[in-house]
PyMOL Python script that loads the backbone (N, CA, C, O; Angstrom):
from pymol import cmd

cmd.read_pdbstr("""\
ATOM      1  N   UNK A   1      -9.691  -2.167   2.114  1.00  0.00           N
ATOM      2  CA  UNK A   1      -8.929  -0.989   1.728  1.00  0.00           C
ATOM      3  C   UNK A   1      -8.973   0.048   2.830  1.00  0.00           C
ATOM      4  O   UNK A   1      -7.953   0.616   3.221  1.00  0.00           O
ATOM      5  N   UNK A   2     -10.330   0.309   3.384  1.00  0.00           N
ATOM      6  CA  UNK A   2     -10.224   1.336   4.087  1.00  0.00           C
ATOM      7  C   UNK A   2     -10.405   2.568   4.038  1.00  0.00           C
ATOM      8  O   UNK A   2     -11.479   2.880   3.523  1.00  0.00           O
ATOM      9  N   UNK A   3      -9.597   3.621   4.466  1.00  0.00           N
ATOM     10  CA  UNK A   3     -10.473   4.882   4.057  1.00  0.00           C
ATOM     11  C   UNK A   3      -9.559   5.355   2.452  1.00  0.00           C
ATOM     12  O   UNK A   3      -8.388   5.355   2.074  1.00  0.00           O
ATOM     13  N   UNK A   4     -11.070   5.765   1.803  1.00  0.00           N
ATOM     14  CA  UNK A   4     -10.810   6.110   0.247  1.00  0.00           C
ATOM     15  C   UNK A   4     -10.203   7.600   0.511  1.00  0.00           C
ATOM     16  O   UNK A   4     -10.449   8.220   1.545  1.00  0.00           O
ATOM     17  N   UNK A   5      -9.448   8.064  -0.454  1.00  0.00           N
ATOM     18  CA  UNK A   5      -9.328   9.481  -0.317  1.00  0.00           C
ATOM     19  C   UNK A   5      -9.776  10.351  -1.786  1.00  0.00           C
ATOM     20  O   UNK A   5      -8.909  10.353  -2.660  1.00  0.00           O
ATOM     21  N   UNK A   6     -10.651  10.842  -1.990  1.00  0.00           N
ATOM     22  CA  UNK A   6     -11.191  11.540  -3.370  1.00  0.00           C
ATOM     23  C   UNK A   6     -10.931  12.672  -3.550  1.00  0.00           C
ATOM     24  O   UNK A   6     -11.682  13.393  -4.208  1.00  0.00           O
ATOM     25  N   UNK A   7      -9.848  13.088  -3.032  1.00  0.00           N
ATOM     26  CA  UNK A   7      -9.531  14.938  -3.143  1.00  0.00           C
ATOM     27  C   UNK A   7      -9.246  15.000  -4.978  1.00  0.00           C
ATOM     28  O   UNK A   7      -9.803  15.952  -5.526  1.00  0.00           O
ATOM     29  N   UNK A   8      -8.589  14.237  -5.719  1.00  0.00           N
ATOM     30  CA  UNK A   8      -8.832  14.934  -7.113  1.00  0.00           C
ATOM     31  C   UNK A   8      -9.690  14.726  -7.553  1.00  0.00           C
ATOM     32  O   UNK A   8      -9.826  15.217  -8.673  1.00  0.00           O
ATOM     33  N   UNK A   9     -10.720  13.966  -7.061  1.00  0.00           N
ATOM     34  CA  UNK A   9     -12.067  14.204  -7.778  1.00  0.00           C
ATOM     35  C   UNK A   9     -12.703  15.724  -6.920  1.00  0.00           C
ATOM     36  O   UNK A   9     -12.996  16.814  -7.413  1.00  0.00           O
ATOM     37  N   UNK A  10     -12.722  15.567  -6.439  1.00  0.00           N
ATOM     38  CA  UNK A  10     -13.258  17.151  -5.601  1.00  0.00           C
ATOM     39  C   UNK A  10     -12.053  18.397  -6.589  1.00  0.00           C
ATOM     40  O   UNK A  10     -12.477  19.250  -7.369  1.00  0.00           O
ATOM     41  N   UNK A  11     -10.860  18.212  -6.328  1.00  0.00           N
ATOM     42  CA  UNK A  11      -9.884  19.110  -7.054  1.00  0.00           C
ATOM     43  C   UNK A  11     -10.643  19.639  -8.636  1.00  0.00           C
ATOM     44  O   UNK A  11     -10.954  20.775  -8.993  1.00  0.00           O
ATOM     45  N   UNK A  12     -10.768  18.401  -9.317  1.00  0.00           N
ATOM     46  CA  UNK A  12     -10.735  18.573 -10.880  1.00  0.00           C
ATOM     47  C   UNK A  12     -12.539  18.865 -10.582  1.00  0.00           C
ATOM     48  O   UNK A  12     -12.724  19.584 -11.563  1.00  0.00           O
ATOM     49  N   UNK A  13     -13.705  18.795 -10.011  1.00  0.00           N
ATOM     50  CA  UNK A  13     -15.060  19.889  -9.893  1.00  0.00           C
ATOM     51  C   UNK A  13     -14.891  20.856  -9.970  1.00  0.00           C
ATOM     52  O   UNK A  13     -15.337  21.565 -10.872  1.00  0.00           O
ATOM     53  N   UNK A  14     -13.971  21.338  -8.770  1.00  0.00           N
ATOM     54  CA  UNK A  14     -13.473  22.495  -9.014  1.00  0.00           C
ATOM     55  C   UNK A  14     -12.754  23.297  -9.581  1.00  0.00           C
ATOM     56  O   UNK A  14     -12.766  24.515  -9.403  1.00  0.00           O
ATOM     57  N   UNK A  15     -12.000  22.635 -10.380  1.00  0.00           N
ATOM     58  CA  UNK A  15     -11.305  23.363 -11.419  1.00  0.00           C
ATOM     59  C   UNK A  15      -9.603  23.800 -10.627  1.00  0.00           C
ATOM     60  O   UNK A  15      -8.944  24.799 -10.916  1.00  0.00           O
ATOM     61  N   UNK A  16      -9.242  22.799  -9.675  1.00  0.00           N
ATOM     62  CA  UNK A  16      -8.104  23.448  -8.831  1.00  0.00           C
ATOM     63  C   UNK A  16      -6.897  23.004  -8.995  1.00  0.00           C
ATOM     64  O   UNK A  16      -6.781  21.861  -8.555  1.00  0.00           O
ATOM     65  N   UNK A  17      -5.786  23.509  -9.522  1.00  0.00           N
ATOM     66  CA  UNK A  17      -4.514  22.566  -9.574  1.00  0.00           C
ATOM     67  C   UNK A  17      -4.023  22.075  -8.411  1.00  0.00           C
ATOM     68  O   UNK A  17      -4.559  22.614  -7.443  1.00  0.00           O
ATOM     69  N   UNK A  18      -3.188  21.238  -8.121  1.00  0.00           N
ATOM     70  CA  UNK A  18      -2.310  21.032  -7.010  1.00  0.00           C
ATOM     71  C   UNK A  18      -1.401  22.218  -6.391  1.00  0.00           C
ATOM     72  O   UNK A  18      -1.358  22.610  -5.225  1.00  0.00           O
ATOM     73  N   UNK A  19      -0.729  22.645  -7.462  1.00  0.00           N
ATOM     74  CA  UNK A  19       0.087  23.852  -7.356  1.00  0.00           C
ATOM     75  C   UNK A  19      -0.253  24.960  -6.193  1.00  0.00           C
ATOM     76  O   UNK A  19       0.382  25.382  -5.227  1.00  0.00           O
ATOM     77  N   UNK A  20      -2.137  25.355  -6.980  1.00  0.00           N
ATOM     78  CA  UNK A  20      -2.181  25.935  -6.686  1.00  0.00           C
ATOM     79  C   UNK A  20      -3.415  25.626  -4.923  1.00  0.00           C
ATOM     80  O   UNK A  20      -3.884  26.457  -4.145  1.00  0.00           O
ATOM     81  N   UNK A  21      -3.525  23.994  -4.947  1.00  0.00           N
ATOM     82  CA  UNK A  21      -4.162  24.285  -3.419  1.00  0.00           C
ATOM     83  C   UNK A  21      -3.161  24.206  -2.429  1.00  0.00           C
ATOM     84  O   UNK A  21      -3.294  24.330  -1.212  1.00  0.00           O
ATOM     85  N   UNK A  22      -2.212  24.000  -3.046  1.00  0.00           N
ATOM     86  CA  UNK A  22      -0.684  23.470  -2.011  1.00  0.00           C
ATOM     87  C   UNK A  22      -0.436  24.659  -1.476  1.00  0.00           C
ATOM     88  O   UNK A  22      -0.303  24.857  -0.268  1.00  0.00           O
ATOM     89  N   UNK A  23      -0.345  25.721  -2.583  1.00  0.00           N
ATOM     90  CA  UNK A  23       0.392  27.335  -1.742  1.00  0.00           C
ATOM     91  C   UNK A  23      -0.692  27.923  -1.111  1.00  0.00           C
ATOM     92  O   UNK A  23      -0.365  28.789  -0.300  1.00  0.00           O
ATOM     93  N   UNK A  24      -2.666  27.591  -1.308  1.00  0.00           N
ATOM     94  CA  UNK A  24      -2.999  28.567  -0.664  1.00  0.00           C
ATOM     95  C   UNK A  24      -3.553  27.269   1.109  1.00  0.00           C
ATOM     96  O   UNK A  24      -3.630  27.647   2.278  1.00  0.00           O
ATOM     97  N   UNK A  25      -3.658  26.677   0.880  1.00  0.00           N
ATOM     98  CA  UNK A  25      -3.280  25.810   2.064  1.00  0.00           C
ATOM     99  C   UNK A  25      -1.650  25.819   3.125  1.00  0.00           C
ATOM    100  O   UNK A  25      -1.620  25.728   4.352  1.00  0.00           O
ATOM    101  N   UNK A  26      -0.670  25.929   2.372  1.00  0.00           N
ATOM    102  CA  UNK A  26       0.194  25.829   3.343  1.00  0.00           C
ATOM    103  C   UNK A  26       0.971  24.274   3.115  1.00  0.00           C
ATOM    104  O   UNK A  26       1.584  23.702   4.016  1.00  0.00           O
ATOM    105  N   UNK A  27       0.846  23.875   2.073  1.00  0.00           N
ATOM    106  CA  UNK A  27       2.006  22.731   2.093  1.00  0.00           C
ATOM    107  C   UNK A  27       2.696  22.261   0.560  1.00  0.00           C
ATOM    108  O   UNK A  27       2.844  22.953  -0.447  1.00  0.00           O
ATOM    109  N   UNK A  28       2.964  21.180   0.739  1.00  0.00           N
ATOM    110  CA  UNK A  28       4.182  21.049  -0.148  1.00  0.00           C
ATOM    111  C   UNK A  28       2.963  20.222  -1.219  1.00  0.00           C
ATOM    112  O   UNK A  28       2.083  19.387  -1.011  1.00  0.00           O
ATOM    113  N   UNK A  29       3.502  21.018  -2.527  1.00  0.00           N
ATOM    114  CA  UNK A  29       2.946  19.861  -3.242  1.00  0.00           C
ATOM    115  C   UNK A  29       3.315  18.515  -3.478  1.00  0.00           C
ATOM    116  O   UNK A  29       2.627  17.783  -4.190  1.00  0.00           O
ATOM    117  N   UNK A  30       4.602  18.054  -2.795  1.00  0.00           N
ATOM    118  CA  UNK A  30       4.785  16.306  -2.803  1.00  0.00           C
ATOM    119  C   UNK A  30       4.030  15.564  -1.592  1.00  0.00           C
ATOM    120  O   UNK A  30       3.788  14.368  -1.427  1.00  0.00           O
ATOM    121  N   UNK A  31       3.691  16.890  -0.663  1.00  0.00           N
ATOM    122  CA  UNK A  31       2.375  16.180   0.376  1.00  0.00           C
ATOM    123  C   UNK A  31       1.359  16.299   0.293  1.00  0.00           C
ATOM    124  O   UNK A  31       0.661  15.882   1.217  1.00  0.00           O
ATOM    125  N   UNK A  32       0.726  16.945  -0.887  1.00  0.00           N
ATOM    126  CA  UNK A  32      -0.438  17.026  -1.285  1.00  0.00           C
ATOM    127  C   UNK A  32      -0.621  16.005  -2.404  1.00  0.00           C
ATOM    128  O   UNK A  32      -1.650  15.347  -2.552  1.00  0.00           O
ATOM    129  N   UNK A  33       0.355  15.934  -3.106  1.00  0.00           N
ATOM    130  CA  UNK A  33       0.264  14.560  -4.002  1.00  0.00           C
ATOM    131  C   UNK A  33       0.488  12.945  -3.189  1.00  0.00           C
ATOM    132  O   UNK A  33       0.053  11.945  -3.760  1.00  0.00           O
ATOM    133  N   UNK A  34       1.161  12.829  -1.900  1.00  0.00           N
ATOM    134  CA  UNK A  34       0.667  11.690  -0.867  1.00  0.00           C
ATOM    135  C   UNK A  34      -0.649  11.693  -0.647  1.00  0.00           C
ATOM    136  O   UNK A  34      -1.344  10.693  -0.830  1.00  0.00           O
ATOM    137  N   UNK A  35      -1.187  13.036  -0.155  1.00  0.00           N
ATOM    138  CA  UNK A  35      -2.233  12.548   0.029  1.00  0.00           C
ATOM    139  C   UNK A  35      -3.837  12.462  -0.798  1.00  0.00           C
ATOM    140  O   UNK A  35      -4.957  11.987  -0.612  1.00  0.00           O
ATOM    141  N   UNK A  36      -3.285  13.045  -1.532  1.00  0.00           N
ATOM    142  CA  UNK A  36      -4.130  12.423  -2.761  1.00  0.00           C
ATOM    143  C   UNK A  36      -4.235  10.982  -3.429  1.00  0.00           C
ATOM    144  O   UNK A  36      -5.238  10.436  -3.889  1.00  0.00           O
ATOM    145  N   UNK A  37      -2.865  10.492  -3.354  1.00  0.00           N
ATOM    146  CA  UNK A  37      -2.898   8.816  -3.412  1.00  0.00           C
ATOM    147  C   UNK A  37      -3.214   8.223  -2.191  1.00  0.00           C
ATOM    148  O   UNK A  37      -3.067   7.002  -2.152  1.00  0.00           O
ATOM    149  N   UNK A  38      -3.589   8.754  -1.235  1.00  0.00           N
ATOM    150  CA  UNK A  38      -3.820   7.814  -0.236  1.00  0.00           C
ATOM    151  C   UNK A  38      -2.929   6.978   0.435  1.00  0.00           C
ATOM    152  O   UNK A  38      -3.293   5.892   0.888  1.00  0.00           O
ATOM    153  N   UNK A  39      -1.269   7.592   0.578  1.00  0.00           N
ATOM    154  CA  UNK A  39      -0.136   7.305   1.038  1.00  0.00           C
ATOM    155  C   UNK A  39       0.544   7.523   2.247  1.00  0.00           C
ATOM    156  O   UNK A  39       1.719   7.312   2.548  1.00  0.00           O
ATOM    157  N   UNK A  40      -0.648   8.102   3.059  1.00  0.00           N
ATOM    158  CA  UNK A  40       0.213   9.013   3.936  1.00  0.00           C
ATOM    159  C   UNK A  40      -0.722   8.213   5.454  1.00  0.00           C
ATOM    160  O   UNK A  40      -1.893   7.864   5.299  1.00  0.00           O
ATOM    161  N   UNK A  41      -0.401   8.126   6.072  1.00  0.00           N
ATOM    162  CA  UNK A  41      -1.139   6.847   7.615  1.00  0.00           C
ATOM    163  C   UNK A  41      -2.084   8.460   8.396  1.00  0.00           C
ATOM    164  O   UNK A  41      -2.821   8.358   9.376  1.00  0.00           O
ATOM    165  N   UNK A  42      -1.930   9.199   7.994  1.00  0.00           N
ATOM    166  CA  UNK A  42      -3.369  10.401   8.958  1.00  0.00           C
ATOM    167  C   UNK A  42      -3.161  11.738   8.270  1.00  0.00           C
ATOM    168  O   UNK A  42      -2.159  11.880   7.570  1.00  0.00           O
ATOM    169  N   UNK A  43      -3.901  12.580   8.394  1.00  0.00           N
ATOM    170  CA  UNK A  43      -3.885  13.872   8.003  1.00  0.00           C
ATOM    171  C   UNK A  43      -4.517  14.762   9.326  1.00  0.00           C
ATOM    172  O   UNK A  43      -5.300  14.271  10.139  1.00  0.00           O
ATOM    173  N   UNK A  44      -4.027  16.133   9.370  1.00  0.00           N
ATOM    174  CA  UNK A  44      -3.894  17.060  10.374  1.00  0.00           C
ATOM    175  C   UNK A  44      -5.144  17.615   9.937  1.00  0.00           C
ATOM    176  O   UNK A  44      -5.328  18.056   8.803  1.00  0.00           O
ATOM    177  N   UNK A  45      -6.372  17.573  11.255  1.00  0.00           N
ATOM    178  CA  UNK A  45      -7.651  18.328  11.381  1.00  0.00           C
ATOM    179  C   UNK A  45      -7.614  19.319  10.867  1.00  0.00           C
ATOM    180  O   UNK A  45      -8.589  19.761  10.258  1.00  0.00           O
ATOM    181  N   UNK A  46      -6.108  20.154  10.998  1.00  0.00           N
ATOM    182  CA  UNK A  46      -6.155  21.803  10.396  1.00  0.00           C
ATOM    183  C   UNK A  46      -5.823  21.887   8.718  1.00  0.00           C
ATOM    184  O   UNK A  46      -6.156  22.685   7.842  1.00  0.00           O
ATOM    185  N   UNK A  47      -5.124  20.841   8.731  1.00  0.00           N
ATOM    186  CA  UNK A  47      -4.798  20.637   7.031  1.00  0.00           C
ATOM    187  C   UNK A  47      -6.290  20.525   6.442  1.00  0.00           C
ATOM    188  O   UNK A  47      -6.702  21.331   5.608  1.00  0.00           O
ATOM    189  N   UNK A  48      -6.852  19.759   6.800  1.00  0.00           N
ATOM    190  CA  UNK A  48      -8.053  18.784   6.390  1.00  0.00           C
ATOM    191  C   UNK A  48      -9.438  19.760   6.155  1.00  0.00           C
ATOM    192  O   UNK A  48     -10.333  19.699   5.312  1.00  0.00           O
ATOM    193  N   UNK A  49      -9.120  20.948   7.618  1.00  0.00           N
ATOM    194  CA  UNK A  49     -10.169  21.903   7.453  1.00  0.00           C
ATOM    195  C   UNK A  49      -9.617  23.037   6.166  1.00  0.00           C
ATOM    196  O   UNK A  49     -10.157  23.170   5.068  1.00  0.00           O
ATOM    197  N   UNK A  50      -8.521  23.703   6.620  1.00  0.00           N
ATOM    198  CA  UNK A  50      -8.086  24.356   5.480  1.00  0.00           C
ATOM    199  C   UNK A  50      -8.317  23.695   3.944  1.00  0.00           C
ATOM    200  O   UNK A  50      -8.654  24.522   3.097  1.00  0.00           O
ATOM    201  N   UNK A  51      -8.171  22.250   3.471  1.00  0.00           N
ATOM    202  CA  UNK A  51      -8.808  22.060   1.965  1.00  0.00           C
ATOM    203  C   UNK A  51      -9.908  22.482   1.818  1.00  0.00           C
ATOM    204  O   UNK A  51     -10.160  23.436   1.082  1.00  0.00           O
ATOM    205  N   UNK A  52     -11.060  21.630   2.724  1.00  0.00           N
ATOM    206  CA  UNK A  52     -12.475  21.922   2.729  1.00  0.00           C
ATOM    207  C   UNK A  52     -12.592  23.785   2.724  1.00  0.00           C
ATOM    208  O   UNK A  52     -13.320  24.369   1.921  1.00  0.00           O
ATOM    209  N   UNK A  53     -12.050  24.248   3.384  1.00  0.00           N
ATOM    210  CA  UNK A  53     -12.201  25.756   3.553  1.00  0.00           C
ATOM    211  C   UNK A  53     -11.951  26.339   2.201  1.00  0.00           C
ATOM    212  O   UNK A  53     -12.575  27.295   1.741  1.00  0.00           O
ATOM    213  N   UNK A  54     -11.194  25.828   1.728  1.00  0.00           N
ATOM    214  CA  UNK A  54     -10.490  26.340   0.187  1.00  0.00           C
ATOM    215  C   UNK A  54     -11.060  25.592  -1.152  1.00  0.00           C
ATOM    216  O   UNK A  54     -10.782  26.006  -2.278  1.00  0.00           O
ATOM    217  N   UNK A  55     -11.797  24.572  -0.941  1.00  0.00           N
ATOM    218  CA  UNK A  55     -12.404  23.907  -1.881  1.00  0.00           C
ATOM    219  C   UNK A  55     -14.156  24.095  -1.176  1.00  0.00           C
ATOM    220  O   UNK A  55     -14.953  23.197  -1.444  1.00  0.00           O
ATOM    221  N   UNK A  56     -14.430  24.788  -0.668  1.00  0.00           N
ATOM    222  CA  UNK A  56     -15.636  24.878  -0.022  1.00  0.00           C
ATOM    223  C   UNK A  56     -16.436  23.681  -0.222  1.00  0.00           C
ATOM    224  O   UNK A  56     -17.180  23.518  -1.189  1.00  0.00           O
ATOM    225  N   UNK A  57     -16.251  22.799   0.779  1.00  0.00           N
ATOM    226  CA  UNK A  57     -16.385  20.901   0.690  1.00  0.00           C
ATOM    227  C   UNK A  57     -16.712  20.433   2.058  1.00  0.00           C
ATOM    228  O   UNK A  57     -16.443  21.034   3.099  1.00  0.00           O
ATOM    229  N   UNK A  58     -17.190  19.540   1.969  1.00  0.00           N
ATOM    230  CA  UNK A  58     -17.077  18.847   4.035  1.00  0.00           C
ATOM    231  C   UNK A  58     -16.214  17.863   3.628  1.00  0.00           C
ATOM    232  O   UNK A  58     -16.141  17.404   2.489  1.00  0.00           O
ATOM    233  N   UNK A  59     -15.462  17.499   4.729  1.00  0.00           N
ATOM    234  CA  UNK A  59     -14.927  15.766   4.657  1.00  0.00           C
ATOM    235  C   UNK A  59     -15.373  14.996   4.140  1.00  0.00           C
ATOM    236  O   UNK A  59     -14.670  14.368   3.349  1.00  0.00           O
ATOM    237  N   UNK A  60     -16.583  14.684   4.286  1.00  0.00           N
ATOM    238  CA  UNK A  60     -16.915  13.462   3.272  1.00  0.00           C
ATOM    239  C   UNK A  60     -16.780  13.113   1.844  1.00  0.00           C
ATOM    240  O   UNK A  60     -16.600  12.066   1.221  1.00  0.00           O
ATOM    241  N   UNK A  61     -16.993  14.860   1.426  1.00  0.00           N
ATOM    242  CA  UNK A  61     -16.407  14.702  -0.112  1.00  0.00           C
ATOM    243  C   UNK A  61     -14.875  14.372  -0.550  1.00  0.00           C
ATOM    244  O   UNK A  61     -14.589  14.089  -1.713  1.00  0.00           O
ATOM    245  N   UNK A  62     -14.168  14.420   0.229  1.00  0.00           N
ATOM    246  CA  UNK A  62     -12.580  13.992   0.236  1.00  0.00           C
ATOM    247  C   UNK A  62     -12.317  12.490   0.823  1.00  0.00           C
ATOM    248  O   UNK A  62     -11.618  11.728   0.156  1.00  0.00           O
ATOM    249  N   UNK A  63     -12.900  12.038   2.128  1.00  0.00           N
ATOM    250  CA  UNK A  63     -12.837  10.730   2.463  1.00  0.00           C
ATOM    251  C   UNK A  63     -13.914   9.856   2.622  1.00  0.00           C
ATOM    252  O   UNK A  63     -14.944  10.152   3.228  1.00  0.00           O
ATOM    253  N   UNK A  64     -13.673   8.699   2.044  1.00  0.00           N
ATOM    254  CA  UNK A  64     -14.745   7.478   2.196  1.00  0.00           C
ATOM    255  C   UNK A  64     -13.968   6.631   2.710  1.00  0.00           C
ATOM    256  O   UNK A  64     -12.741   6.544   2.704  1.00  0.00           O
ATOM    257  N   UNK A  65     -15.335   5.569   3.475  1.00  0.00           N
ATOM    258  CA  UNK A  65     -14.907   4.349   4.321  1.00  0.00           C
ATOM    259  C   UNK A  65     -15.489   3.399   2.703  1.00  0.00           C
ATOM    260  O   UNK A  65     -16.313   3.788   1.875  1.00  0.00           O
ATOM    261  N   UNK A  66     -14.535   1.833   2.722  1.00  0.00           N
ATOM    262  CA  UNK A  66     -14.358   1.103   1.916  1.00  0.00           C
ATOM    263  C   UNK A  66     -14.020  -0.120   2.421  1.00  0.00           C
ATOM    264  O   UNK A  66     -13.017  -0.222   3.128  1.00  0.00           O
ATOM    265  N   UNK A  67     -14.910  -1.346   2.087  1.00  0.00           N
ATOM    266  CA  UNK A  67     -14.578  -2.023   2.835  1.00  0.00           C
ATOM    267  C   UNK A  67     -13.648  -3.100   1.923  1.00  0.00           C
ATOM    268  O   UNK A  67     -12.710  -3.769   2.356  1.00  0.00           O
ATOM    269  N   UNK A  68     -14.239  -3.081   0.352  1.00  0.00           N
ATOM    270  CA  UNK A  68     -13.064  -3.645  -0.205  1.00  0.00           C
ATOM    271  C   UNK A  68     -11.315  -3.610   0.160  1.00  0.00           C
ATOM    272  O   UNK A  68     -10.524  -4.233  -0.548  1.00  0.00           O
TER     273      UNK A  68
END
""", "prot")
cmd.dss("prot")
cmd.show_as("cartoon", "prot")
cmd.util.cbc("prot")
cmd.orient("prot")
């Protein structure tokens, strides 16, 4: 599989809609719902820091390696 992506499990800890991490991040919620399914081939260092910044998180809590 490869790399896992767990942002709605991090989302729903925190209590965060999509709605609302989409507008204070800076993107669309149909690209925040890609990449929450794990649809999208890379994500932007600045995107990636801005969640963590806004979900006060490191990367790891959003991506895992999987070898299934």
């Amino acid at each position: 599989m490869g790399i896992v992506v767990n942002l709605d499990v991090v989302m729903a800890q925190r209590k965060i809609s999509s709605r609302d991490l989409a507008r204070a991040i800076g993107i669309t919620e149909a690209n925040l719902s890609l990449l929450k399914r794990g649809k999208v081939k890379g994500v932007r260092f600045e995107t990636l820091a801005a969640i963590c910044r806004h979900l006060q998180c490191q990367p790891g809590d959003i991506l895992a390696f999987s070898e299934d």
